[in-house]
Each structure stands twice: as structure tokens, then as C-alpha cells.
mmCIF entry with sequence, helices, sheets and N, C-alpha, C, O atoms, coordinates in Angstrom:
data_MODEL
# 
_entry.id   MODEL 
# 
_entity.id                         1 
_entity.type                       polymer 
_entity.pdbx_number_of_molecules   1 
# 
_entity_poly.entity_id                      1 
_entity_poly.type                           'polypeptide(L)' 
_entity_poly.nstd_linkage                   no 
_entity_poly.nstd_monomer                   no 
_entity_poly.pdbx_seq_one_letter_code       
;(UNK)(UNK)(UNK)(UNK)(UNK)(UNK)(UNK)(UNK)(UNK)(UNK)(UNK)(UNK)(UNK)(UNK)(UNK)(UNK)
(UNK)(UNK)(UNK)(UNK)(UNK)(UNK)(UNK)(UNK)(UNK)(UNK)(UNK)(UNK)(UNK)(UNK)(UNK)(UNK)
(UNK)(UNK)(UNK)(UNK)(UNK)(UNK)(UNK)(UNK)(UNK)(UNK)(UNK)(UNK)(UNK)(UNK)(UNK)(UNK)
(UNK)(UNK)(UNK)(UNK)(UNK)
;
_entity_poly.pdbx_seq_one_letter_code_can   XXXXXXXXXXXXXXXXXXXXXXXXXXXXXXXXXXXXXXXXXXXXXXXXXXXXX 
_entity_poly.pdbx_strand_id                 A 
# 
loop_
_entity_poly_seq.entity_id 
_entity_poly_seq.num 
_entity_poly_seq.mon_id 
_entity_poly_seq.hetero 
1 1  UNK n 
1 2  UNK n 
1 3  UNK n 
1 4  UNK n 
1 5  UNK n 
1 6  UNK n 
1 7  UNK n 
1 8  UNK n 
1 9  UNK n 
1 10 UNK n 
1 11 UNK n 
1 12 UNK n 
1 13 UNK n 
1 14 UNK n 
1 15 UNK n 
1 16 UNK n 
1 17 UNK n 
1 18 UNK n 
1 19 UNK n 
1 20 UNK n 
1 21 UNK n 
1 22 UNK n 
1 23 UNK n 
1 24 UNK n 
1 25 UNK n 
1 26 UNK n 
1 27 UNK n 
1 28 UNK n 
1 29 UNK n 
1 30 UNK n 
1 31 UNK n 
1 32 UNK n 
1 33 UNK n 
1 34 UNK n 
1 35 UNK n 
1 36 UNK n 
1 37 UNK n 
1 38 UNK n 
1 39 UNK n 
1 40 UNK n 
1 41 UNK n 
1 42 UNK n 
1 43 UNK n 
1 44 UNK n 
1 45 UNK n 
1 46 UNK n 
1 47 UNK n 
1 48 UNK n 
1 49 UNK n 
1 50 UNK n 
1 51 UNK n 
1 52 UNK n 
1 53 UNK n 
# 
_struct_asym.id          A 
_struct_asym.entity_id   1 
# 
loop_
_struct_conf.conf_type_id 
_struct_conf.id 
_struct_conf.pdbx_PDB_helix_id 
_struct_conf.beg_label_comp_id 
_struct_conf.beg_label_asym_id 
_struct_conf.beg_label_seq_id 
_struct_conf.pdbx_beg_PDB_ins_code 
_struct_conf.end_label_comp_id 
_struct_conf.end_label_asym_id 
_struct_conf.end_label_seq_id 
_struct_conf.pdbx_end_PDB_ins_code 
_struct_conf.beg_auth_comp_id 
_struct_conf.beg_auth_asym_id 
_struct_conf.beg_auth_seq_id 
_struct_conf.end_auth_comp_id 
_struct_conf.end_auth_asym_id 
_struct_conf.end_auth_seq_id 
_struct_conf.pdbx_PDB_helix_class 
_struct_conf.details 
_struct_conf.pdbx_PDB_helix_length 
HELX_P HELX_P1 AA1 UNK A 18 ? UNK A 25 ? UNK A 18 UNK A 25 1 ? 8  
HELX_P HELX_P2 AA2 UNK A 29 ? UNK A 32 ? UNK A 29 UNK A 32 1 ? 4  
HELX_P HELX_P3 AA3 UNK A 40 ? UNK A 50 ? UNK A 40 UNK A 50 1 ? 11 
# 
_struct_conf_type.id          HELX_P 
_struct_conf_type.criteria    ? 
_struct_conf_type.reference   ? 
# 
loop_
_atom_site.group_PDB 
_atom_site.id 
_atom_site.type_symbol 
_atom_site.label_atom_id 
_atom_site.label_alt_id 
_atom_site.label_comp_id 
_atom_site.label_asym_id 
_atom_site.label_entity_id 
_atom_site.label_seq_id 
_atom_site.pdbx_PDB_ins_code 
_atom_site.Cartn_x 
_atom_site.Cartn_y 
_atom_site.Cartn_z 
_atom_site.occupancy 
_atom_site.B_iso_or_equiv 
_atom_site.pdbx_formal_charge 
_atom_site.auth_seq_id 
_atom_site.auth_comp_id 
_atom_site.auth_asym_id 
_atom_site.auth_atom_id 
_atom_site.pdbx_PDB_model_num 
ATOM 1   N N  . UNK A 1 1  ? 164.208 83.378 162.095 1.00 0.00 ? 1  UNK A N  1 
ATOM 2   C CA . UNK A 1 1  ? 163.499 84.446 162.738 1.00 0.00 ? 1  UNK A CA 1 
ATOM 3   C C  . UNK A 1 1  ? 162.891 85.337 161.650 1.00 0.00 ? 1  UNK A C  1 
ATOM 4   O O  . UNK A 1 1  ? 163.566 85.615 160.658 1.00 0.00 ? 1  UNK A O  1 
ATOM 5   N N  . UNK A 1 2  ? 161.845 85.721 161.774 1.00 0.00 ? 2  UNK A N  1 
ATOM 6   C CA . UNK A 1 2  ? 160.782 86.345 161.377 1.00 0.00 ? 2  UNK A CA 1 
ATOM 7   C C  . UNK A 1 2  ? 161.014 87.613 161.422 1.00 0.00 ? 2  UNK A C  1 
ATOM 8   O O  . UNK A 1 2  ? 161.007 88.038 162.577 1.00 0.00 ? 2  UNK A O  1 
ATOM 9   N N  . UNK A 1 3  ? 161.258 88.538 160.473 1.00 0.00 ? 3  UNK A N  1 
ATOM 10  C CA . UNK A 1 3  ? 161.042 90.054 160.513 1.00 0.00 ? 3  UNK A CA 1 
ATOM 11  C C  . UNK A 1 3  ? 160.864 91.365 159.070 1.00 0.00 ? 3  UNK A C  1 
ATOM 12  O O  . UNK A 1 3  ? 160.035 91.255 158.166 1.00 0.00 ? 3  UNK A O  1 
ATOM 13  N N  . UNK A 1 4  ? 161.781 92.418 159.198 1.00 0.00 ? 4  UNK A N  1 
ATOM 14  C CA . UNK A 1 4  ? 160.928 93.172 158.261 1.00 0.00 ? 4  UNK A CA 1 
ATOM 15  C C  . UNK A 1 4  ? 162.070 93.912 157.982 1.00 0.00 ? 4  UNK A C  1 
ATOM 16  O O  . UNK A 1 4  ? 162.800 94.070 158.960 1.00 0.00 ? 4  UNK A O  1 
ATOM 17  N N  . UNK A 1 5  ? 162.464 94.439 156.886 1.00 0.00 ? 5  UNK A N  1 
ATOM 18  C CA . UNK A 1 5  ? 163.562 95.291 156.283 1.00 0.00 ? 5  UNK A CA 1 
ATOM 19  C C  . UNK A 1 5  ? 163.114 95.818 155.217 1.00 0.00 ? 5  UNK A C  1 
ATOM 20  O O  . UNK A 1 5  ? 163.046 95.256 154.124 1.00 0.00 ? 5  UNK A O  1 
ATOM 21  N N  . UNK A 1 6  ? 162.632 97.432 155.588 1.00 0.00 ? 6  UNK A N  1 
ATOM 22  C CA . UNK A 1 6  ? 161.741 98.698 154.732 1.00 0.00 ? 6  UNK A CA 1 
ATOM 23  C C  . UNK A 1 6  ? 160.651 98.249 153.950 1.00 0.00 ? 6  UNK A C  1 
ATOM 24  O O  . UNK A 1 6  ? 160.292 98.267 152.772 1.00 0.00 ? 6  UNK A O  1 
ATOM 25  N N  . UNK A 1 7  ? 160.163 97.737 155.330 1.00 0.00 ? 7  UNK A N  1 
ATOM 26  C CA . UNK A 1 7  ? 158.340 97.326 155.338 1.00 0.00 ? 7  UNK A CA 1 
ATOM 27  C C  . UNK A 1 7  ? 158.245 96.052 154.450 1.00 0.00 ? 7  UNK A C  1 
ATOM 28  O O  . UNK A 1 7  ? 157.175 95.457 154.321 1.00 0.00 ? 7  UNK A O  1 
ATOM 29  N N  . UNK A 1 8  ? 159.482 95.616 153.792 1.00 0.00 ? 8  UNK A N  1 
ATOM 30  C CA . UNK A 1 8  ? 159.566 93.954 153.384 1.00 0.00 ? 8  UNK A CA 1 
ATOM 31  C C  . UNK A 1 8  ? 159.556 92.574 154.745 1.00 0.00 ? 8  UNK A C  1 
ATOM 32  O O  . UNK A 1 8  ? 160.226 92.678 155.772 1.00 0.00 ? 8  UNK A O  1 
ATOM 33  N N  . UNK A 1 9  ? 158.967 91.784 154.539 1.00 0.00 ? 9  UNK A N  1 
ATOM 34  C CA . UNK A 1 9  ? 159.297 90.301 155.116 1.00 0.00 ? 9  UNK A CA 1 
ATOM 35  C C  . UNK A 1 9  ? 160.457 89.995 154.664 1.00 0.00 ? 9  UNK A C  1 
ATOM 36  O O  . UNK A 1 9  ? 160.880 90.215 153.529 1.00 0.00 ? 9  UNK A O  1 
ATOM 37  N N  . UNK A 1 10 ? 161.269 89.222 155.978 1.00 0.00 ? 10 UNK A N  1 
ATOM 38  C CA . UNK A 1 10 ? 162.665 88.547 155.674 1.00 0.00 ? 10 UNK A CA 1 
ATOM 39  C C  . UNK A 1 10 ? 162.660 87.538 156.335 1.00 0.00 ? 10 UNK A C  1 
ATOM 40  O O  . UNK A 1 10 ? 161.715 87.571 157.123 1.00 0.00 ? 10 UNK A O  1 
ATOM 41  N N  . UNK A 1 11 ? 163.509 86.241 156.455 1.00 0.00 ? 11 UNK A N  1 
ATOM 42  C CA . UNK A 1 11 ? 163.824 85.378 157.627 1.00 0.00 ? 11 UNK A CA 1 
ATOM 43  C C  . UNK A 1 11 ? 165.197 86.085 157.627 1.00 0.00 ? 11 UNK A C  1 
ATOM 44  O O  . UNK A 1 11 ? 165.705 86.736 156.714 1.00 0.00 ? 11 UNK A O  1 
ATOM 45  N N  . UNK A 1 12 ? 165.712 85.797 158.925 1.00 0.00 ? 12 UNK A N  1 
ATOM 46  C CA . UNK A 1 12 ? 166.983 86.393 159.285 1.00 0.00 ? 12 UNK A CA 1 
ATOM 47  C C  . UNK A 1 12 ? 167.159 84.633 159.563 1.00 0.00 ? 12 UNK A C  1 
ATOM 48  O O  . UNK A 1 12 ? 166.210 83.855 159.651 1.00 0.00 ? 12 UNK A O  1 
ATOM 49  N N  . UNK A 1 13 ? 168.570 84.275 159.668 1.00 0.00 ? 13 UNK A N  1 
ATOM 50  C CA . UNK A 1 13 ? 169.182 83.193 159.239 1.00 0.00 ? 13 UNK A CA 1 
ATOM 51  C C  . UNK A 1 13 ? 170.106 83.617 159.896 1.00 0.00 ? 13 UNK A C  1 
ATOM 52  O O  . UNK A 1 13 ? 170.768 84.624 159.644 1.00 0.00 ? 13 UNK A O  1 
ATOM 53  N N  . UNK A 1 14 ? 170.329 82.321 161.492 1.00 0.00 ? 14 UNK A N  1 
ATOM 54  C CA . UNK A 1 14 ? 171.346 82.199 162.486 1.00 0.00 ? 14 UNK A CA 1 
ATOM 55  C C  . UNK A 1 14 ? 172.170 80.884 161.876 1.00 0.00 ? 14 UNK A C  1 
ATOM 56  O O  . UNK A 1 14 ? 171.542 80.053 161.219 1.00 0.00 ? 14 UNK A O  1 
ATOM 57  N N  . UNK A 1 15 ? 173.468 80.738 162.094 1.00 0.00 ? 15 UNK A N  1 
ATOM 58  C CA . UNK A 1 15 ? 174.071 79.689 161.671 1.00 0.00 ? 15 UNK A CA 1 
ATOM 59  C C  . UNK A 1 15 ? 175.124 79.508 162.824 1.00 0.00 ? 15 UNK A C  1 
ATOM 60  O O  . UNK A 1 15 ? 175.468 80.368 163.634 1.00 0.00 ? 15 UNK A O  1 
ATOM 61  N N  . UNK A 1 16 ? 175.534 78.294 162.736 1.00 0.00 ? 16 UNK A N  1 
ATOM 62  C CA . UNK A 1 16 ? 175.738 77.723 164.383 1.00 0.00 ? 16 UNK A CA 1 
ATOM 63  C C  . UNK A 1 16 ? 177.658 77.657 164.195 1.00 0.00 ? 16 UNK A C  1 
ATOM 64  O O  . UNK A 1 16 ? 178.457 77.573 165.128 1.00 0.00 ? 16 UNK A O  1 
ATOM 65  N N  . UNK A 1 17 ? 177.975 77.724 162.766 1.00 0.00 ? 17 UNK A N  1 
ATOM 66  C CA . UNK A 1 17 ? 179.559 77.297 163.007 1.00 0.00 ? 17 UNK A CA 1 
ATOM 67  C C  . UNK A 1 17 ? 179.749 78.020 161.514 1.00 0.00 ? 17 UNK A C  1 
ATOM 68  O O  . UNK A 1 17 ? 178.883 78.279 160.678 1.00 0.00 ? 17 UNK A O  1 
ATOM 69  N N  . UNK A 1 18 ? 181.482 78.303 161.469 1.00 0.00 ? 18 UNK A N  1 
ATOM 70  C CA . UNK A 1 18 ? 181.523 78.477 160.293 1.00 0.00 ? 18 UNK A CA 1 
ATOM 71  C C  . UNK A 1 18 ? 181.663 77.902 158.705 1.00 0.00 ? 18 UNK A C  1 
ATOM 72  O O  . UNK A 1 18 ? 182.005 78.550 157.716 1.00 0.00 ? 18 UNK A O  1 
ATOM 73  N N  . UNK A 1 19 ? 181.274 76.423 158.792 1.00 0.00 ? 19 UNK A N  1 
ATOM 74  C CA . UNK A 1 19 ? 180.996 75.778 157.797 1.00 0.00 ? 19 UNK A CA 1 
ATOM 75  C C  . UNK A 1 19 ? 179.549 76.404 157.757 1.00 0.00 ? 19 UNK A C  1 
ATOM 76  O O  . UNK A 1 19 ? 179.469 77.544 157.299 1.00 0.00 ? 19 UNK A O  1 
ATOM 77  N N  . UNK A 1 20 ? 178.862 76.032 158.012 1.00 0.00 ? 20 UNK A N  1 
ATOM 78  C CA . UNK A 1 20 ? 177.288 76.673 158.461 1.00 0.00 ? 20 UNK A CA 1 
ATOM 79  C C  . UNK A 1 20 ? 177.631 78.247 157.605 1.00 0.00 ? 20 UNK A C  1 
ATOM 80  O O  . UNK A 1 20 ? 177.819 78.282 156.388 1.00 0.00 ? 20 UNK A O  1 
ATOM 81  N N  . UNK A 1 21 ? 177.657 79.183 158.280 1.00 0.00 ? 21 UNK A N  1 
ATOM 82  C CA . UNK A 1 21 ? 177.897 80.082 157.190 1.00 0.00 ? 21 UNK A CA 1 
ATOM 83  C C  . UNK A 1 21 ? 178.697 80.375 155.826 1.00 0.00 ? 21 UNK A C  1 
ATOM 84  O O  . UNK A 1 21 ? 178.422 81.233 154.988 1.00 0.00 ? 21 UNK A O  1 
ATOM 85  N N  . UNK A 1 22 ? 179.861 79.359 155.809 1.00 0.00 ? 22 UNK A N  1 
ATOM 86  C CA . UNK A 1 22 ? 180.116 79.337 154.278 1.00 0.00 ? 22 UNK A CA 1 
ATOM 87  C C  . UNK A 1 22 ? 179.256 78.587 153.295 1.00 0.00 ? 22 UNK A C  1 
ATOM 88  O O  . UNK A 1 22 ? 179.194 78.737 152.075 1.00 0.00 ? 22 UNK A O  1 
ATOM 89  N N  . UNK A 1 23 ? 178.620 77.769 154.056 1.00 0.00 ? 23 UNK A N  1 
ATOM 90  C CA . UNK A 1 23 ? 177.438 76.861 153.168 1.00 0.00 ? 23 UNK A CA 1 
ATOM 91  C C  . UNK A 1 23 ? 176.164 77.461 153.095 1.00 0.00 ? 23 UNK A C  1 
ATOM 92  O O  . UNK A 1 23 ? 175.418 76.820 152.354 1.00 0.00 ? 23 UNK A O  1 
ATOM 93  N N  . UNK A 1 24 ? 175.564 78.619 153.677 1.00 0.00 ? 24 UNK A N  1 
ATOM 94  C CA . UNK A 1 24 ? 174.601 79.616 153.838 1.00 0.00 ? 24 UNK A CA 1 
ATOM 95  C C  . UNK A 1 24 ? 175.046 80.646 152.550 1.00 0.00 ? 24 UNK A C  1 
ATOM 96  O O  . UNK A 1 24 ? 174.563 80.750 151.423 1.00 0.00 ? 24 UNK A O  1 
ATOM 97  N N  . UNK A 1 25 ? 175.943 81.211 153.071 1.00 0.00 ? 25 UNK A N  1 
ATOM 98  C CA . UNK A 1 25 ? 176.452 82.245 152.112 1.00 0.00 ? 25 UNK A CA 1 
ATOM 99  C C  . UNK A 1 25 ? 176.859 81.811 150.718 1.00 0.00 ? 25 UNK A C  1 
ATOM 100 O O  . UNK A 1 25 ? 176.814 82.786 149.967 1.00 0.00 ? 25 UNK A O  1 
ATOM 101 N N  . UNK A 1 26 ? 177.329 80.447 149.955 1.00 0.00 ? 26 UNK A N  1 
ATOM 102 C CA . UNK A 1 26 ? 177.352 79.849 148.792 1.00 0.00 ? 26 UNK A CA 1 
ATOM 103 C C  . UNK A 1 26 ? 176.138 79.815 148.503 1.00 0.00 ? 26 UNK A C  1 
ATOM 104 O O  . UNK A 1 26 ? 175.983 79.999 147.296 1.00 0.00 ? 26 UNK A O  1 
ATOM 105 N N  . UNK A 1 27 ? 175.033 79.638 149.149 1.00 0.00 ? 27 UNK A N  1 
ATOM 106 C CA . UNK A 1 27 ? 173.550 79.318 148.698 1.00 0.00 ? 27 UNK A CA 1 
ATOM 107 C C  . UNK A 1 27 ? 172.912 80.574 148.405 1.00 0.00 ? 27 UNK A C  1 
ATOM 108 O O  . UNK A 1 27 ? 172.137 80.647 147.452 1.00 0.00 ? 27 UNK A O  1 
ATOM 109 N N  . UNK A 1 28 ? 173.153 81.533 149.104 1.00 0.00 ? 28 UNK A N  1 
ATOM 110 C CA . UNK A 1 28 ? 172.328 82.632 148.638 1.00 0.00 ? 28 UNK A CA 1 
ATOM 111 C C  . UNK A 1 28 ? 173.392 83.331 147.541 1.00 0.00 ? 28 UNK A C  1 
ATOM 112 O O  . UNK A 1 28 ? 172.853 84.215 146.875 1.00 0.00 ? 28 UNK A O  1 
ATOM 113 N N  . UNK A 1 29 ? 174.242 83.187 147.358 1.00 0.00 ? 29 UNK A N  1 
ATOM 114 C CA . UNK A 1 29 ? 174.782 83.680 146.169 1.00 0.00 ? 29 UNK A CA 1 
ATOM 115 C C  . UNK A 1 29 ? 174.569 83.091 144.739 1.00 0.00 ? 29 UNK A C  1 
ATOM 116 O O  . UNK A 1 29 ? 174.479 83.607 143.625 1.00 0.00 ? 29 UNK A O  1 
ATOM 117 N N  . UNK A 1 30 ? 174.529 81.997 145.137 1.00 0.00 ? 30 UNK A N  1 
ATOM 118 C CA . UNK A 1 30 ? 173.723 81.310 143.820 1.00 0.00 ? 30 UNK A CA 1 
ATOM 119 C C  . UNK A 1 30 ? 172.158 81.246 143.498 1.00 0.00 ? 30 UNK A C  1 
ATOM 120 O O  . UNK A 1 30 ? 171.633 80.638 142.565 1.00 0.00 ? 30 UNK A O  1 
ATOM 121 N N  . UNK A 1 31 ? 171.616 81.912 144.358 1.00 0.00 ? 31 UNK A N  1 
ATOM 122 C CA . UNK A 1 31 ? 170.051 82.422 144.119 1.00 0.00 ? 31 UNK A CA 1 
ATOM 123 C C  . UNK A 1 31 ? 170.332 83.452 143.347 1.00 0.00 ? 31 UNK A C  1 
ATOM 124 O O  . UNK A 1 31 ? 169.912 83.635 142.204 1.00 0.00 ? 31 UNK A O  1 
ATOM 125 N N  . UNK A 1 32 ? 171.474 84.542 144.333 1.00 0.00 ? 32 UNK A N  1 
ATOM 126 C CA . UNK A 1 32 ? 171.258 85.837 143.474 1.00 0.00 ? 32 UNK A CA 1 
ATOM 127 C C  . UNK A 1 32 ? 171.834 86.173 141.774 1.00 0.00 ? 32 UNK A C  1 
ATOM 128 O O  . UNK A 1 32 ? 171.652 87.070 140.951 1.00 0.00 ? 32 UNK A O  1 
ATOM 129 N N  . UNK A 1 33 ? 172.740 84.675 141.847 1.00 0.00 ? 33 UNK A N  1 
ATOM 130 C CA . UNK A 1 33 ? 172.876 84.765 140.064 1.00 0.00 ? 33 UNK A CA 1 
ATOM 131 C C  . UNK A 1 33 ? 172.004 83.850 139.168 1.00 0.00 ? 33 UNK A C  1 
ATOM 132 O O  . UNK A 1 33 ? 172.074 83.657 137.954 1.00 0.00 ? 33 UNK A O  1 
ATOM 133 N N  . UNK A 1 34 ? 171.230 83.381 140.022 1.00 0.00 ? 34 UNK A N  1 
ATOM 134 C CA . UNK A 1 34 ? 170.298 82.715 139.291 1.00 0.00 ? 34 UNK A CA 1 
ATOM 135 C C  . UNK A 1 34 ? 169.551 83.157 138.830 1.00 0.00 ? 34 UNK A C  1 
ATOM 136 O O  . UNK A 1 34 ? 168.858 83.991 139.413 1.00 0.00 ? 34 UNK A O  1 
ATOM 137 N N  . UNK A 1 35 ? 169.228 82.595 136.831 1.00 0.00 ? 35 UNK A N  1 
ATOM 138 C CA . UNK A 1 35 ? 167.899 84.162 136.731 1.00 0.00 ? 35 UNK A CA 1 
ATOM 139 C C  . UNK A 1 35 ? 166.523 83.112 137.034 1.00 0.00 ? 35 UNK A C  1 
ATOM 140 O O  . UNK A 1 35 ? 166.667 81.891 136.971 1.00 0.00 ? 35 UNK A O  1 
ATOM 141 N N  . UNK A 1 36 ? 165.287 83.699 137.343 1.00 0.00 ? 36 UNK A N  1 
ATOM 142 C CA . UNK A 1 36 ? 164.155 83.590 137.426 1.00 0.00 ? 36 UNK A CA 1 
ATOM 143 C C  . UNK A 1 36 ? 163.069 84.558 136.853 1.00 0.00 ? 36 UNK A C  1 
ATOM 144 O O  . UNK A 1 36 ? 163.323 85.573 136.204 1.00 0.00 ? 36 UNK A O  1 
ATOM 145 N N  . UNK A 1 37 ? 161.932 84.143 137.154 1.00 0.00 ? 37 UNK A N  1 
ATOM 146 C CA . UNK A 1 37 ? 161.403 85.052 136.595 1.00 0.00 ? 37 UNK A CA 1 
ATOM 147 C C  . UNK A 1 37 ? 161.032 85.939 137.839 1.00 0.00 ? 37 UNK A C  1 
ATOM 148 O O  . UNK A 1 37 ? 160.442 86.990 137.585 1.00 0.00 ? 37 UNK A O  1 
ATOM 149 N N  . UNK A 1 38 ? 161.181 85.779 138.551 1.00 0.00 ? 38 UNK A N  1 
ATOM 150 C CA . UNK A 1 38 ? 160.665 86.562 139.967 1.00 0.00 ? 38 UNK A CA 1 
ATOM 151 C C  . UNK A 1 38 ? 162.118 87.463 140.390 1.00 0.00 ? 38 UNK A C  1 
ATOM 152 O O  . UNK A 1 38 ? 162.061 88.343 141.249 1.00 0.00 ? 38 UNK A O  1 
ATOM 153 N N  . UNK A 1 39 ? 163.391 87.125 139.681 1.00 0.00 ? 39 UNK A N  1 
ATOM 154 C CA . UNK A 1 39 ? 164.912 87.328 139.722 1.00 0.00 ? 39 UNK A CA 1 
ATOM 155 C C  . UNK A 1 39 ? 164.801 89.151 140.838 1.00 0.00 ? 39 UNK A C  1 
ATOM 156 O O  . UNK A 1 39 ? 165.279 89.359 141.953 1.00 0.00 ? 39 UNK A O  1 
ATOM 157 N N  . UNK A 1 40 ? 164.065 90.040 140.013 1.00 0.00 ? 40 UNK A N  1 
ATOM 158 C CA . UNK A 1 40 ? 164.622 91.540 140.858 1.00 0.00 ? 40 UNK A CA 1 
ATOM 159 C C  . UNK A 1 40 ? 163.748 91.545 142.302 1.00 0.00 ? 40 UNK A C  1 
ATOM 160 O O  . UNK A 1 40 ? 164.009 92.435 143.111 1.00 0.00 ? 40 UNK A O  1 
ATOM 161 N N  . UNK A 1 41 ? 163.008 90.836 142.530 1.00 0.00 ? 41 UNK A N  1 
ATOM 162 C CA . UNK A 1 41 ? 162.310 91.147 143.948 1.00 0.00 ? 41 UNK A CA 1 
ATOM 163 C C  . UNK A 1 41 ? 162.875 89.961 144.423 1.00 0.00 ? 41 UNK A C  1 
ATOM 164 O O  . UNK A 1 41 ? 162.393 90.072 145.550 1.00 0.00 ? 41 UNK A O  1 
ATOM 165 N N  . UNK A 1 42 ? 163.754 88.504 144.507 1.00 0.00 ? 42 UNK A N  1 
ATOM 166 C CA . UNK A 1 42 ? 164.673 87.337 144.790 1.00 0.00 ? 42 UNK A CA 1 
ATOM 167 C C  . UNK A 1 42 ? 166.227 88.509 145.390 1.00 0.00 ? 42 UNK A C  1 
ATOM 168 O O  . UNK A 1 42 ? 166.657 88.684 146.530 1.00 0.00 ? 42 UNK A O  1 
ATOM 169 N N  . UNK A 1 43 ? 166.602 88.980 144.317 1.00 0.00 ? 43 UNK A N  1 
ATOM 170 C CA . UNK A 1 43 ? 167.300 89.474 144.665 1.00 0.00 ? 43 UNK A CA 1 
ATOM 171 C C  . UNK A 1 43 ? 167.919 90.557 145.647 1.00 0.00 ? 43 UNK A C  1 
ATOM 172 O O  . UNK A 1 43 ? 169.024 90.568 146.191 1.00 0.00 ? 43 UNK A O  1 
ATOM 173 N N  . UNK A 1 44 ? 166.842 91.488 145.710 1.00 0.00 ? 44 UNK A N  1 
ATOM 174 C CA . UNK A 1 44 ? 166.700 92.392 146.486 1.00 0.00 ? 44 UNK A CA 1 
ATOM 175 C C  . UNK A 1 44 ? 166.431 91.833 147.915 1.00 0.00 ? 44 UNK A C  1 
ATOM 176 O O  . UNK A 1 44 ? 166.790 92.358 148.968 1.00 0.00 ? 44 UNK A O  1 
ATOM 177 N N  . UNK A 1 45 ? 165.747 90.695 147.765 1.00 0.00 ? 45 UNK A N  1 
ATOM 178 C CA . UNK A 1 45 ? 165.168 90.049 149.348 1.00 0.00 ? 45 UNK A CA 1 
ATOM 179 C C  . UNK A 1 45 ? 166.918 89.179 149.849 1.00 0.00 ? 45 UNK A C  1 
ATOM 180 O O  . UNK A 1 45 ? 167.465 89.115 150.950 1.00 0.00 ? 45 UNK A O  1 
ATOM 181 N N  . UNK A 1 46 ? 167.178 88.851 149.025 1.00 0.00 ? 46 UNK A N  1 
ATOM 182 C CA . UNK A 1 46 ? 168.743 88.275 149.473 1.00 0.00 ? 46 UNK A CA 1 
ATOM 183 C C  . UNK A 1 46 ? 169.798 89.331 149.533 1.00 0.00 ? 46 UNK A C  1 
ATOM 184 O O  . UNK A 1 46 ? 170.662 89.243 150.405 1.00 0.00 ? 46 UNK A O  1 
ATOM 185 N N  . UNK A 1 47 ? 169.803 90.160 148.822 1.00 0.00 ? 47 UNK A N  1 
ATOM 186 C CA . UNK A 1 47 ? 170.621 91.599 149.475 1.00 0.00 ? 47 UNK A CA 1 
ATOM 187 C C  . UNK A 1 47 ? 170.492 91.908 150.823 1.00 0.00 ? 47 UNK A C  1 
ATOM 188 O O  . UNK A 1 47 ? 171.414 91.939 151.638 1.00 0.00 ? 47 UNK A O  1 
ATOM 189 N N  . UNK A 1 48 ? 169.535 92.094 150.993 1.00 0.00 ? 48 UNK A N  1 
ATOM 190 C CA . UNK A 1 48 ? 168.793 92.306 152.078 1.00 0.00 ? 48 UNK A CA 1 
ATOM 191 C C  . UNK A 1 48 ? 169.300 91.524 153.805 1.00 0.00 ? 48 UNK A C  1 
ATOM 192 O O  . UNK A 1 48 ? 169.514 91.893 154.959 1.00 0.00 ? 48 UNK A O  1 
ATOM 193 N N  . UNK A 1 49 ? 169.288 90.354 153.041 1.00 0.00 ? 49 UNK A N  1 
ATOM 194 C CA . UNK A 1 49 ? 169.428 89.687 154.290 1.00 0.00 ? 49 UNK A CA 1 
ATOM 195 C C  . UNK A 1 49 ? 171.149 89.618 154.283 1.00 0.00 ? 49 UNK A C  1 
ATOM 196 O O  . UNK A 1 49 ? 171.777 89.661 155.341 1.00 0.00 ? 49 UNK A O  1 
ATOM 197 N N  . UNK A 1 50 ? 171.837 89.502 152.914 1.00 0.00 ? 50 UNK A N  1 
ATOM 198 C CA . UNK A 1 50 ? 173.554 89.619 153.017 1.00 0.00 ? 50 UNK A CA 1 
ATOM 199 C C  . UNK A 1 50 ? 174.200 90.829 153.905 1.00 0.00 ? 50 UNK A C  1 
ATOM 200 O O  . UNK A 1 50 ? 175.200 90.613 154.589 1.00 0.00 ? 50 UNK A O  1 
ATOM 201 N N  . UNK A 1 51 ? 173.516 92.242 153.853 1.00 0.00 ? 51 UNK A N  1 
ATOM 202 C CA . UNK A 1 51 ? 173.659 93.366 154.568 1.00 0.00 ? 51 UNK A CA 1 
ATOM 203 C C  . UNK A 1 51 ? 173.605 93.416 155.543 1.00 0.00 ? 51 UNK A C  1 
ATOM 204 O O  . UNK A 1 51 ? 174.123 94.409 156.052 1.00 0.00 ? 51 UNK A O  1 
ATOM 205 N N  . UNK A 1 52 ? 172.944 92.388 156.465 1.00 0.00 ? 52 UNK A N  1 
ATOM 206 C CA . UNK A 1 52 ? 172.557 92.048 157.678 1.00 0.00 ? 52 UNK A CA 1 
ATOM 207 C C  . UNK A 1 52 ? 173.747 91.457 158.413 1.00 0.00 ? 52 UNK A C  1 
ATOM 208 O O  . UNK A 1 52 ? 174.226 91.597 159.538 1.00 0.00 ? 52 UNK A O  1 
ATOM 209 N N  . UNK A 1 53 ? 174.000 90.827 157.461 1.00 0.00 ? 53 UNK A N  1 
ATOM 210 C CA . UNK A 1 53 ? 175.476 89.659 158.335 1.00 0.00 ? 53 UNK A CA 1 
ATOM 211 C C  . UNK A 1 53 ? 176.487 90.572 158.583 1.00 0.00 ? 53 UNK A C  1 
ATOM 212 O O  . UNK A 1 53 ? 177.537 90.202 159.110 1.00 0.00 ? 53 UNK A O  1 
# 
């Protein structure tokens, strides 16, 4: 699902069981220690959506 958190784009991310969210939540944690070069606006967009859950 499609939406917006302080005028940012997000997908919001439904997960159906709780393997499903421990395998969601391992994945975006390893984005957010991953460096990139795009790393502080990656990160902030996956904060974002962790605050949500």
C-alpha cells in the first residue's frame, strides 16, 4: 500500500504470518546497516516504515 509519512512516499508492508514478519523485519534491518551511497535518505525511509509496525 501506497502512502505518505511527513510529505515522504512509503509502501506500508502487510505480512500474512509471523515468519512473514520476522523475514520482513531481518530485511529491512539489513538495508538499514547497509552503507550506500543513498544510505541517510534509505534509512530514514525504513525508520519510517519500522515506526509504523
Amino acid at each position: 500500500m501506497v502512502a505518505a509519512f511527513e510529505g515522504k512516499p512509503i509502501e506500508l508492508v502487510q505480512v500474512w504470518g509471523e515468519s512473514d514478519f520476522v523475514r520482513v523485519q531481518k530485511n529491512l534491518i539489513g538495508h538499514l546497516l547497509m552503507p550506500t551511497a543513498s544510505a541517510p535518505d534509505t534509512r530514514r525511509h525504513l525508520l519510517a516504515r519500522l515506526r509504523l509496525n
